[in-house]
C-alpha positions as a Markdown table, in Angstrom:
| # | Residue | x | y | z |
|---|---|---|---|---|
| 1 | Unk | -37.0 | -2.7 | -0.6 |
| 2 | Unk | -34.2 | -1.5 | -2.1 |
| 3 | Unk | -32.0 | -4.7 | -3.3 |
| 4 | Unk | -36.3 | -5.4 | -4.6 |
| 5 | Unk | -35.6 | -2.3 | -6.2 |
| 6 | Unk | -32.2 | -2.8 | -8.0 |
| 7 | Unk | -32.9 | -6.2 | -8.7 |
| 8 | Unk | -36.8 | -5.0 | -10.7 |
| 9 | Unk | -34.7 | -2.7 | -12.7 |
| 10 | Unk | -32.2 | -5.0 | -13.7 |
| 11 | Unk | -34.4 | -7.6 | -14.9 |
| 12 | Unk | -36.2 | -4.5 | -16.8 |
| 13 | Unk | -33.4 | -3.0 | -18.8 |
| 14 | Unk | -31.8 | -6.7 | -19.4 |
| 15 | Unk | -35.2 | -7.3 | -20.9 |
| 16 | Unk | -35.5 | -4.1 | -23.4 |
| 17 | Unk | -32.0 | -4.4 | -23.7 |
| 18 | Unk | -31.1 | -0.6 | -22.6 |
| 19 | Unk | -29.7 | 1.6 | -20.1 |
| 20 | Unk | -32.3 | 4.4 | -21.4 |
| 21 | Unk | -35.4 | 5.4 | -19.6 |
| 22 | Unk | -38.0 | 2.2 | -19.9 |
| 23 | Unk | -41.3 | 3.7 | -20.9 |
| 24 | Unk | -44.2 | 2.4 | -18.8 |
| 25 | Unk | -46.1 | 1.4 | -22.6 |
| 26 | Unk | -45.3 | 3.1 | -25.9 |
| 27 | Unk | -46.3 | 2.4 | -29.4 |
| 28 | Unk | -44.6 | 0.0 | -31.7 |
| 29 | Unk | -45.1 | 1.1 | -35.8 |
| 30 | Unk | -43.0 | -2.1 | -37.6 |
| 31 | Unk | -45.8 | -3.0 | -40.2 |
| 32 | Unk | -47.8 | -2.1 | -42.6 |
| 33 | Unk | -48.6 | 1.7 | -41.2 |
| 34 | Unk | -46.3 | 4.0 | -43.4 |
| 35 | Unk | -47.8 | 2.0 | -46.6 |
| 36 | Unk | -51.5 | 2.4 | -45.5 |
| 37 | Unk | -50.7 | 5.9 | -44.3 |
| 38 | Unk | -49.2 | 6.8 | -47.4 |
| 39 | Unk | -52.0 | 5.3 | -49.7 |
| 40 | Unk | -54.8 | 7.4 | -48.0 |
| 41 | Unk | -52.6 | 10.6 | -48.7 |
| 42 | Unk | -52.2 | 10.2 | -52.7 |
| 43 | Unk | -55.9 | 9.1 | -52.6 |
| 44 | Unk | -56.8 | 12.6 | -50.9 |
| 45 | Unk | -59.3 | 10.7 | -48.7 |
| 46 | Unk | -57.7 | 11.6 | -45.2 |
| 47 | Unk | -61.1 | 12.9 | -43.4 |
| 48 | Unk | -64.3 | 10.5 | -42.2 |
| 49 | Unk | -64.7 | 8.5 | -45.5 |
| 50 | Unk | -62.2 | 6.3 | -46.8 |
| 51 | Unk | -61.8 | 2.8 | -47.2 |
| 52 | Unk | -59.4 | 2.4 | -44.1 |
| 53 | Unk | -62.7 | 3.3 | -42.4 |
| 54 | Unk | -64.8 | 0.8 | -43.8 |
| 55 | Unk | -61.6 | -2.0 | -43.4 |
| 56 | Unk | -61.3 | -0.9 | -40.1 |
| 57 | Unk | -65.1 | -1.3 | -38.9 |
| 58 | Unk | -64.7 | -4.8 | -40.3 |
| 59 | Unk | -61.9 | -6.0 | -39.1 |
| 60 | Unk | -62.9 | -4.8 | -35.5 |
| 61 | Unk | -66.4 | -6.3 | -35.3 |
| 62 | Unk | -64.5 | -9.6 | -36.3 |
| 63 | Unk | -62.0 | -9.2 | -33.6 |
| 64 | Unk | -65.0 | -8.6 | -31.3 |
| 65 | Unk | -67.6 | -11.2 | -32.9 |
| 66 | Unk | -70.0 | -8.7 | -33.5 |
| 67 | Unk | -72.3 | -8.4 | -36.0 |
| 68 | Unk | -71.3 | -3.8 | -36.5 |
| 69 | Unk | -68.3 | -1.9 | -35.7 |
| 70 | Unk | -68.5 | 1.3 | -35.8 |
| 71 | Unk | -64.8 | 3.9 | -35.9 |
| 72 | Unk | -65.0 | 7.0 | -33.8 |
| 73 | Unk | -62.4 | 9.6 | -32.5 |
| 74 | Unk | -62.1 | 7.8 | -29.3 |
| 75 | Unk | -62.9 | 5.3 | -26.6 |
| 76 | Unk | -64.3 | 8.1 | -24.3 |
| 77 | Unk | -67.0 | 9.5 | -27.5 |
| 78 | Unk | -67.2 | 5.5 | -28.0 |
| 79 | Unk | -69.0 | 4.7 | -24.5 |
| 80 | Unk | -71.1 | 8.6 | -24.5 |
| 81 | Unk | -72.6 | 7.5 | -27.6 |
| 82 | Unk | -73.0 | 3.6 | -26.6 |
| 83 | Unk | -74.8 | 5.0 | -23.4 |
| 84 | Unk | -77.0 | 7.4 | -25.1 |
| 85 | Unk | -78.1 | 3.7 | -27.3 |
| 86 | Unk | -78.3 | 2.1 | -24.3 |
| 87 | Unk | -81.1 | 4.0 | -23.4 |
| 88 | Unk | -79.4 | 6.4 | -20.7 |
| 89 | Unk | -81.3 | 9.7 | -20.2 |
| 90 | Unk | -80.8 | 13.2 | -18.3 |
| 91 | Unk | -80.9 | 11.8 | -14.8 |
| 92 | Unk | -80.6 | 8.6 | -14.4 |
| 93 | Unk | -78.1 | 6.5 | -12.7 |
| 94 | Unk | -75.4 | 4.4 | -14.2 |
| 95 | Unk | -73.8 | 1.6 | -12.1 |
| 96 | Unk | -70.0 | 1.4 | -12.7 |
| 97 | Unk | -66.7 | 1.1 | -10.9 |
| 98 | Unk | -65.1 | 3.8 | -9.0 |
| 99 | Unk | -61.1 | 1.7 | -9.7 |
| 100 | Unk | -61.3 | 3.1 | -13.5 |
| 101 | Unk | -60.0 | 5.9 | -15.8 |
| 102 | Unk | -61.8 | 9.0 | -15.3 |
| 103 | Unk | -63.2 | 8.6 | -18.9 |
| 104 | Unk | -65.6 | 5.9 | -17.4 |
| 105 | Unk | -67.3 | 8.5 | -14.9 |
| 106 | Unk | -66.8 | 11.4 | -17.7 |
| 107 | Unk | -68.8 | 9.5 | -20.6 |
| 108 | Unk | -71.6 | 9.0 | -17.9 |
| 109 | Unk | -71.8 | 12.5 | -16.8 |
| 110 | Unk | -72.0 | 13.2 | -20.5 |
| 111 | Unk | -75.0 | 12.0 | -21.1 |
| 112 | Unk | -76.9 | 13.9 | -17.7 |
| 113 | Unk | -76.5 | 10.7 | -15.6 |
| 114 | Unk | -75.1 | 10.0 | -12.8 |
| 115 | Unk | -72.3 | 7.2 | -12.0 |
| 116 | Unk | -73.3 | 4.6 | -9.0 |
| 117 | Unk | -69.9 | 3.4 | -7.4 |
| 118 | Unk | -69.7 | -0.2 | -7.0 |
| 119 | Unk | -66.8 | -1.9 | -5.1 |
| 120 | Unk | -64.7 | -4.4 | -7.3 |
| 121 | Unk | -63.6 | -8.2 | -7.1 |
| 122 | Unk | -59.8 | -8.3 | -6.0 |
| 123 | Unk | -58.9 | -11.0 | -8.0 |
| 124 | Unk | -59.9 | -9.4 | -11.4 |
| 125 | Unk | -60.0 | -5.7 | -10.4 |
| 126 | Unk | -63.3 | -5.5 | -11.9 |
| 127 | Unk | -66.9 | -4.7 | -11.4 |
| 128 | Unk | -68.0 | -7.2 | -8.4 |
| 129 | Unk | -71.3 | -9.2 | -9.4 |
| 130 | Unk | -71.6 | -9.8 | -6.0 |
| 131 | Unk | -71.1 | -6.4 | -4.9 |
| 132 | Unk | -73.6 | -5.2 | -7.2 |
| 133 | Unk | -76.2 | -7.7 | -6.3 |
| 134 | Unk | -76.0 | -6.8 | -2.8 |
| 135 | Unk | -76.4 | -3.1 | -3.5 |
| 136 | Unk | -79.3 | -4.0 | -6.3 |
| 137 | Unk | -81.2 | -6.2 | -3.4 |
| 138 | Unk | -80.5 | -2.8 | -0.7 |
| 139 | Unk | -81.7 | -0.4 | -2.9 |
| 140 | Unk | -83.0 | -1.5 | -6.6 |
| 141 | Unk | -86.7 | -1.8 | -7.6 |
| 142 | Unk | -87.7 | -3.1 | -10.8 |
| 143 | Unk | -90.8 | -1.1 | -12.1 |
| 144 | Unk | -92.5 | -1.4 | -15.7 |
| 145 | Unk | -90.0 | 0.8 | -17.4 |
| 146 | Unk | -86.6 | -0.2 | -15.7 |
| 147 | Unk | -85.2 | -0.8 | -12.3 |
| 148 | Unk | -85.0 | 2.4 | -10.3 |
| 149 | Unk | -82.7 | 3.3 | -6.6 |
| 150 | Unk | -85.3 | 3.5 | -3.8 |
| 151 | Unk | -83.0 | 5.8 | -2.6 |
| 152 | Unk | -82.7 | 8.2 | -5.0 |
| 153 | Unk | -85.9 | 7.8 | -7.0 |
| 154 | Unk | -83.8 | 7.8 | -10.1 |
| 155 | Unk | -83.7 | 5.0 | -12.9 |
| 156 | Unk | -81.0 | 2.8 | -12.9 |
| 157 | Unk | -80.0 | 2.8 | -16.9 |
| 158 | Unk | -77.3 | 0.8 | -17.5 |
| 159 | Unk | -74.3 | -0.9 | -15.9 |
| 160 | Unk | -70.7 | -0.2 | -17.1 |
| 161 | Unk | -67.7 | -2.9 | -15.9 |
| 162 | Unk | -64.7 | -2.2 | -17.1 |
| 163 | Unk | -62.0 | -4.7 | -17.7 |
| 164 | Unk | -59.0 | -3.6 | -16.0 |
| 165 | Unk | -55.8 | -3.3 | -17.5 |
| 166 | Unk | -56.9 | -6.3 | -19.9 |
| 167 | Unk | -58.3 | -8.6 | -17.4 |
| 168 | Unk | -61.9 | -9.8 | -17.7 |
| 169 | Unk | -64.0 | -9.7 | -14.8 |
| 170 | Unk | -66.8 | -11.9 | -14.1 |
| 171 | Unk | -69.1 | -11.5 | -16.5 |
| 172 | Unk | -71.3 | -14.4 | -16.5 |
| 173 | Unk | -72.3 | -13.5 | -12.9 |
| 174 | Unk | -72.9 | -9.9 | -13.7 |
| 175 | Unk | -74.9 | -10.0 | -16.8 |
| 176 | Unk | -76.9 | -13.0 | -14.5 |
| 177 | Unk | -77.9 | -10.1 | -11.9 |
| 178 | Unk | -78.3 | -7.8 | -14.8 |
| 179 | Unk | -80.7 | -9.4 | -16.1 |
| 180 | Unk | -82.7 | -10.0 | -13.3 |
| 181 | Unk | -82.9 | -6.7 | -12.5 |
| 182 | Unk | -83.5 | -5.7 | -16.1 |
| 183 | Unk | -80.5 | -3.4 | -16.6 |
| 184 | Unk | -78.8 | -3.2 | -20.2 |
| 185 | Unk | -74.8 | -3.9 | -20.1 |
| 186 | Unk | -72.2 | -1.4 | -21.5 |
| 187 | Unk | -68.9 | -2.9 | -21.8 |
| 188 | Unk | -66.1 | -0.4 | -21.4 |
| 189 | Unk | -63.6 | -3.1 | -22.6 |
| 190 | Unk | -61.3 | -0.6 | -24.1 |
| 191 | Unk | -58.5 | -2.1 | -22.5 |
| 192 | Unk | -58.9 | -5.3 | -23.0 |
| 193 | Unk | -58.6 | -5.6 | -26.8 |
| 194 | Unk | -58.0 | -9.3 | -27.3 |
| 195 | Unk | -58.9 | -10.8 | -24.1 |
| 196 | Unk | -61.1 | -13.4 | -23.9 |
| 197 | Unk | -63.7 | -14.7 | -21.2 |
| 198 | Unk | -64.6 | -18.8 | -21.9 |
| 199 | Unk | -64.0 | -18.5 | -25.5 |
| 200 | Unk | -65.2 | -15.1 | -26.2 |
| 201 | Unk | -63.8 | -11.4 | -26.4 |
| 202 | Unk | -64.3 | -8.8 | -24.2 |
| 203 | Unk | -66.9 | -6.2 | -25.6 |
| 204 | Unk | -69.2 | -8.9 | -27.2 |
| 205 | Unk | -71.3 | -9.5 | -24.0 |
| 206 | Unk | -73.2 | -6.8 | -23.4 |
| 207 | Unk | -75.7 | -4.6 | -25.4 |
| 208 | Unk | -73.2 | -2.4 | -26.8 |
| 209 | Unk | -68.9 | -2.8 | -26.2 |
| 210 | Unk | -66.4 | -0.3 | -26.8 |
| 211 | Unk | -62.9 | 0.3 | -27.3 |
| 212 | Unk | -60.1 | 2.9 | -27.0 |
| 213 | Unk | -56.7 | 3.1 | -29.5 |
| 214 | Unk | -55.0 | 5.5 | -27.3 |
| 215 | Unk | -51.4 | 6.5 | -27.8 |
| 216 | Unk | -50.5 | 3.7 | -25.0 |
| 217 | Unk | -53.1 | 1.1 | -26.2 |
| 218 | Unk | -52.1 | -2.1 | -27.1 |
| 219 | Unk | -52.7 | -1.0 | -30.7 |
| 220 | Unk | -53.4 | 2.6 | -31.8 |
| 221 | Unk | -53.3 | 5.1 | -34.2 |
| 222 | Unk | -52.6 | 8.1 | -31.7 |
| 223 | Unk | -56.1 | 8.1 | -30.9 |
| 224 | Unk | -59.8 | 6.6 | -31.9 |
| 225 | Unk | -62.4 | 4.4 | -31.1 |
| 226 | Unk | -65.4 | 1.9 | -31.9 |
| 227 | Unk | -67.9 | 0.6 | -30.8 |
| 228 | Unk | -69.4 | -3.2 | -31.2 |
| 229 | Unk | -72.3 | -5.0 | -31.1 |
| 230 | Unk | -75.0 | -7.6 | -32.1 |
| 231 | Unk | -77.4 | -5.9 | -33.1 |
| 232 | Unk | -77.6 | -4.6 | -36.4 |
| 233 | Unk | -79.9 | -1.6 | -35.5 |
| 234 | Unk | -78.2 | -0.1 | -33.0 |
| 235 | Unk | -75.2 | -0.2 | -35.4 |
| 236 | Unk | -76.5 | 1.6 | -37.4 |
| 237 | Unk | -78.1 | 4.0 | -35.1 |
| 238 | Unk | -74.2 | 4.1 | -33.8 |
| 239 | Unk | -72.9 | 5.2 | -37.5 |
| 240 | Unk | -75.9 | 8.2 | -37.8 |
| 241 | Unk | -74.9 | 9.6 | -34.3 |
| 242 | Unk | -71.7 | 9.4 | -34.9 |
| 243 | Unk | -71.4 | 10.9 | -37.9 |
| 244 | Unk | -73.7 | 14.3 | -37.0 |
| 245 | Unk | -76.9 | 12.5 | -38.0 |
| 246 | Unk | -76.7 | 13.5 | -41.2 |
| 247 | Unk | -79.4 | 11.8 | -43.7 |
| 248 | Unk | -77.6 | 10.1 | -46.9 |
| 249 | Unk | -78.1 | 12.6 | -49.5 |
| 250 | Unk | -75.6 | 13.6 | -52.5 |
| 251 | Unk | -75.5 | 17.1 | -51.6 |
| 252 | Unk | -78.3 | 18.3 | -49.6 |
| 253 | Unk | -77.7 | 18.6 | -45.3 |
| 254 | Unk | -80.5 | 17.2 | -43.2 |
| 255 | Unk | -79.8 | 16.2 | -39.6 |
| 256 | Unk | -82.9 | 14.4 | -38.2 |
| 257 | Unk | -81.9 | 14.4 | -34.9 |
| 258 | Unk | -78.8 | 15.6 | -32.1 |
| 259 | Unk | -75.8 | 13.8 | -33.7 |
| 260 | Unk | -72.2 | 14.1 | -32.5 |
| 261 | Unk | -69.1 | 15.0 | -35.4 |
| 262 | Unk | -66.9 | 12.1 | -33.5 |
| 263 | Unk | -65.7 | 10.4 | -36.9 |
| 264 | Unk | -62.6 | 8.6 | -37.2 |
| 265 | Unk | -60.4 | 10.1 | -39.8 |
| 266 | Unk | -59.3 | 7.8 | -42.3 |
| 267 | Unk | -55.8 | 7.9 | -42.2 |
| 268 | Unk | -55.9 | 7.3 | -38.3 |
| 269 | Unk | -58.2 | 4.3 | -39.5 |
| 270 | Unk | -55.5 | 3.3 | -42.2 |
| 271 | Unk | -52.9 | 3.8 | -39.2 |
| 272 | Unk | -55.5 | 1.0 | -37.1 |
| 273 | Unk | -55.7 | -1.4 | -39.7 |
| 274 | Unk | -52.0 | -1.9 | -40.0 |
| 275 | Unk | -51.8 | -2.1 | -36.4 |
| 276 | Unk | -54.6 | -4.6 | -35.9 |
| 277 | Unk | -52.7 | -6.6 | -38.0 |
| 278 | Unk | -50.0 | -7.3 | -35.7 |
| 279 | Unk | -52.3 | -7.8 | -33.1 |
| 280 | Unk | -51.9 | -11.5 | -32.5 |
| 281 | Unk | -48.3 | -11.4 | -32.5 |
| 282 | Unk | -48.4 | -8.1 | -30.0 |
| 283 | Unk | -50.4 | -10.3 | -27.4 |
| 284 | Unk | -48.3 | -13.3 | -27.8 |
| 285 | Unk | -45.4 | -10.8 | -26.9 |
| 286 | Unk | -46.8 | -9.5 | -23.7 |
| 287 | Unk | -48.0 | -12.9 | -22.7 |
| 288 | Unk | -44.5 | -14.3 | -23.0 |
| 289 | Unk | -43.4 | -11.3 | -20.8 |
| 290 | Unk | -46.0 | -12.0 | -18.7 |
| 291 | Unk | -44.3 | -15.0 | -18.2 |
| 292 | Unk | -41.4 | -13.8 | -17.4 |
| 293 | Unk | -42.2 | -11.1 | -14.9 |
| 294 | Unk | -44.5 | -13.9 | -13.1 |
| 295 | Unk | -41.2 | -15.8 | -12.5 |
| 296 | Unk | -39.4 | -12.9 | -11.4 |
| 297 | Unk | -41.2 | -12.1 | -9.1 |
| 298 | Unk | -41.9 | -15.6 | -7.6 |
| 299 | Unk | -39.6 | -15.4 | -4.6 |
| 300 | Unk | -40.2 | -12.1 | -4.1 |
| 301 | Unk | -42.4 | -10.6 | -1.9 |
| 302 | Unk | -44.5 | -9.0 | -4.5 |
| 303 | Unk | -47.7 | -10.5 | -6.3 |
| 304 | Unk | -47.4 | -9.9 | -10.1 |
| 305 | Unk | -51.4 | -10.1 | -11.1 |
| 306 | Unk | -52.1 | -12.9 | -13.4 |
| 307 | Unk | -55.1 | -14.1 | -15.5 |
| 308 | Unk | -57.7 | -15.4 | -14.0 |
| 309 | Unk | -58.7 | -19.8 | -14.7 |
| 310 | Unk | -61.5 | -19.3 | -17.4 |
| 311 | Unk | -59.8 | -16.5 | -19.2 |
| 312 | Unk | -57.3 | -15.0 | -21.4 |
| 313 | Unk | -55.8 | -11.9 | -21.1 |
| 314 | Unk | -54.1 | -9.3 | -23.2 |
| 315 | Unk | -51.5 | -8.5 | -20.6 |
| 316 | Unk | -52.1 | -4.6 | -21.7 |
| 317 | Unk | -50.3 | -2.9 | -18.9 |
| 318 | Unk | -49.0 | -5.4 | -16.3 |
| 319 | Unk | -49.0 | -4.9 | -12.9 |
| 320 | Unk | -48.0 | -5.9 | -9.1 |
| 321 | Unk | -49.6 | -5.8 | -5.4 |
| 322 | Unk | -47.2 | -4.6 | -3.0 |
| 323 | Unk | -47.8 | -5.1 | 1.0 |
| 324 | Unk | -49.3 | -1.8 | 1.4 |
| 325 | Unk | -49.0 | 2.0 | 0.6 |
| 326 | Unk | -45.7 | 2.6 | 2.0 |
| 327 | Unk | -44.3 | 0.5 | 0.3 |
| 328 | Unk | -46.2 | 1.1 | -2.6 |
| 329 | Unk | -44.9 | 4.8 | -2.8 |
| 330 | Unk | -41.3 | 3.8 | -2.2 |
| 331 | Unk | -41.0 | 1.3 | -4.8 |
| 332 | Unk | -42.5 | 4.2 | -7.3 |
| 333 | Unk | -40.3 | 6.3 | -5.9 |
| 334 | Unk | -37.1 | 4.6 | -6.2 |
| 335 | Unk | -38.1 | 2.9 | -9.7 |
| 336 | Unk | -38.7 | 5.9 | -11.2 |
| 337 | Unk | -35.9 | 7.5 | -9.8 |
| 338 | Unk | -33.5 | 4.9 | -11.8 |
| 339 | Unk | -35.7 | 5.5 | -15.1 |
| 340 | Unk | -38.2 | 2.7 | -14.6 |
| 341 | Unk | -41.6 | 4.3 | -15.5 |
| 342 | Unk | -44.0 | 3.1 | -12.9 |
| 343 | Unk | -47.3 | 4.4 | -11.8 |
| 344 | Unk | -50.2 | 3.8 | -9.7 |
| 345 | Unk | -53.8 | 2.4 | -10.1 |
| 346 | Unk | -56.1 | 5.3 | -10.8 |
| 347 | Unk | -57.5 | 7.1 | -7.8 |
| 348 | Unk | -60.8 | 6.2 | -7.2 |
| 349 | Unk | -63.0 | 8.7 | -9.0 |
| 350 | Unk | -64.8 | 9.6 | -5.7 |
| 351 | Unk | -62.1 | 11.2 | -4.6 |
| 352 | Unk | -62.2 | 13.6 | -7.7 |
| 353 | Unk | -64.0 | 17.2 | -6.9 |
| 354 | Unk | -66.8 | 16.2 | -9.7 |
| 355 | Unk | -67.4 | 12.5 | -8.3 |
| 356 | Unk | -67.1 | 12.9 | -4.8 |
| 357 | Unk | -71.0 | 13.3 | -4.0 |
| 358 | Unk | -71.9 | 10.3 | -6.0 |
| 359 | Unk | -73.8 | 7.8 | -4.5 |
| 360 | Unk | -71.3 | 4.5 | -3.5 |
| 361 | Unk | -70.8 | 1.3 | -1.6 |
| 362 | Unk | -68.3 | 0.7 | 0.8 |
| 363 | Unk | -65.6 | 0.3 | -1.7 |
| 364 | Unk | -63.5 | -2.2 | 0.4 |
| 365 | Unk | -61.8 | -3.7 | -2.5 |
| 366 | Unk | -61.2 | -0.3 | -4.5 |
| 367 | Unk | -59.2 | 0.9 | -1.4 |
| 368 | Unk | -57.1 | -2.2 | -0.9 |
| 369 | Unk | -55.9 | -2.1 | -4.5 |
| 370 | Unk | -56.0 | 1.3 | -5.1 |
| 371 | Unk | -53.1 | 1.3 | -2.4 |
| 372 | Unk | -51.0 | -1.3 | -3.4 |
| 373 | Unk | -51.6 | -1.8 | -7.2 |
| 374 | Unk | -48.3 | -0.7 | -9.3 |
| 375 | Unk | -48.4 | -1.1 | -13.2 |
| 376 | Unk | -44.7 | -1.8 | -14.5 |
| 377 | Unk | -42.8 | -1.6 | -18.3 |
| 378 | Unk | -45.5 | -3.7 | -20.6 |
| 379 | Unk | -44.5 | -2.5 | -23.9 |
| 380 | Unk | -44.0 | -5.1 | -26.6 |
| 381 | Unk | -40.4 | -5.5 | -27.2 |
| 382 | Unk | -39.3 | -5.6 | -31.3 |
């Protein structure tokens, strides 16, 4: 393990071209984001409305091929809100992956529901259409108003796949046994900014899609949001929430219903405009690292994760499947002991105090990756 070691941290630092601490994904600002940033200041619109805003909403429901974007504070508020539209009430169930961010679980619990932990595919690291239609056939009634957990009694609301680290799962299979079981789809694609499934990007499949500018996002503007879709109405029932559900009036405040103040600012949306214009060229960067790490690690005996046939990935934060937890820990150990930033998959969120008596499948999958899974360096090099 350790000659694996020296020889992963070798090809690293030849890569960034430094003997410096390699960060596992940091933020690269070489366009147009001091100009934009600087405009917005001398035109004193740096809160909610501005026209980075309005820019920005375009330019991401164009990414997405959706019909609305909609700029928030960030992806977490994104996919609260996009539930709430979704149709997800005090006490009902959500099915989602327990091999996520907490943010996944949290924006559930937000809304009074409660997250329904379904194993993932290994190959993507996704939500498991199969896995889902197996628990849906075991438990999952479909009444005159929804589907609903025999189980539990409660209403299943939505379903939430995430697409890990930038890899799309399966969707044409999930949104199949959606369907069937009359359950709306939430995309939580906010890391997959630029992937594609057959042709199309992540986020534009389901009912509603959202996505998350992080700090360590592919693109960012230290923080912020949106959220997508195709159809108009919900849009714009996306914009009122988000924006305290404040009726349009030149100076009189009326709030017809219980909004949320999660407004982008403009000058982090001025900040996101020049960054999504670089987006192409970002992705074509990680891919041809992508590349290269796939080679590296050919005759080793370590499995970098790749796209999947059918896809296109974004290559956000790459990563490898080591043997097995021991040796999992000591190639963190060791790598980030010689200034290699590496870290592991998320724990599953059943194992957190808040999750842990949420109802869940075996998880078979989860547990295999969630013990060998290591993400490594993915920042774009300039």
């Amino acid at each position: 393990m350790s000659e694996l070691v020296d020889d992963t941290v070798g090809f690293i630092r030849e890569h960034y071209g430094t003997e410096d601490i390699v960060p596992l994904h940091v933020p690269r600002f070489v366009g147009n984001e001091k100009e934009y940033v600087t405009n917005t200041i001398e035109s004193t619109f740096v809160s909610s409305v501005g026209a980075y805003v309005d820019q920005f909403e375009n330019t991401i429901a164009d990414i997405s091929q959706t019909k609305r974007g909609v700029a928030v504070v960030n992806g977490t508020a994104a996919l609260q809100v996009a539930l709430r539209l979704a149709g997800v009430k005090q006490g009902d169930e959500v099915l989602t992956q327990a091999l996520t961010f907490v943010a996944t679980a949290n924006a559930i619990r937000y809304n009074g529901a409660n997250p329904v932990f379904i194993d993932v595919d290994r190959d993507t690291m996704g939500l498991s259409p199969k896995a889902v239609k197996q628990f849906l056939e075991e438990y999952g009634e479909v009444r005159d108003d929804g589907c609903y957990n025999r189980k539990t009694g409660k209403r299943i609301a939505a379903c939430v796949p995430m697409h890990t680290f930038g890899f799309p799962g399966h969707l044409d299979e999930l949104l199949k046994v959606c369907k069937k079981w009359n359950i709306p789809v939430v995309e939580d694609a906010a890391e997959s900014l630029g992937s594609f499934y057959k042709g199309k990007p992540t986020g534009s499949f389901g009912q509603l899609g959202i996505f998350s500018f992080n700090g360590n996002k592919i693109v960012t503007a230290g923080g912020g949001g949106a959220i997508v879709t195709n159809d108009q109405e919900i849009g714009r029932h996306a914009k009122h929430l988000t924006t305290t559900a404040k009726k349009s009036h030149d100076y009189e405040y009326y709030h017809d219903e219980l909004g949320y103040n999660y407004r982008m600012p403009n000058l982090n949306a001025a900040l996101l405009c020049a960054q999504l214009e670089q987006l192409d060229d970002y992705i074509k960067k990680k891919r041809l690292l992508a590349e290269k790490y796939e080679d590296f690690f050919a005759d080793k005996e370590i499995m970098f994760r790749s796209e999947q046939d059918g896809t296109r990935a974004n290559y956000w934060l790459m990563c490898i499947e080591l043997k097995n937890r021991k040796q999992r820990d000591k190639f963190l150990k060791e790598t980030n002991e010689k200034g290699i930033n590496t870290r592991p998959i998320w724990q599953l969120m059943y194992r957190l105090p808040m999750y842990e008596d949420c109802f869940r499948d075996d998880q078979k999958n989860a547990e295999y990756l969630e013990d060998r899974i290591v993400n490594i360096p993915s920042s774009v090099k300039v």
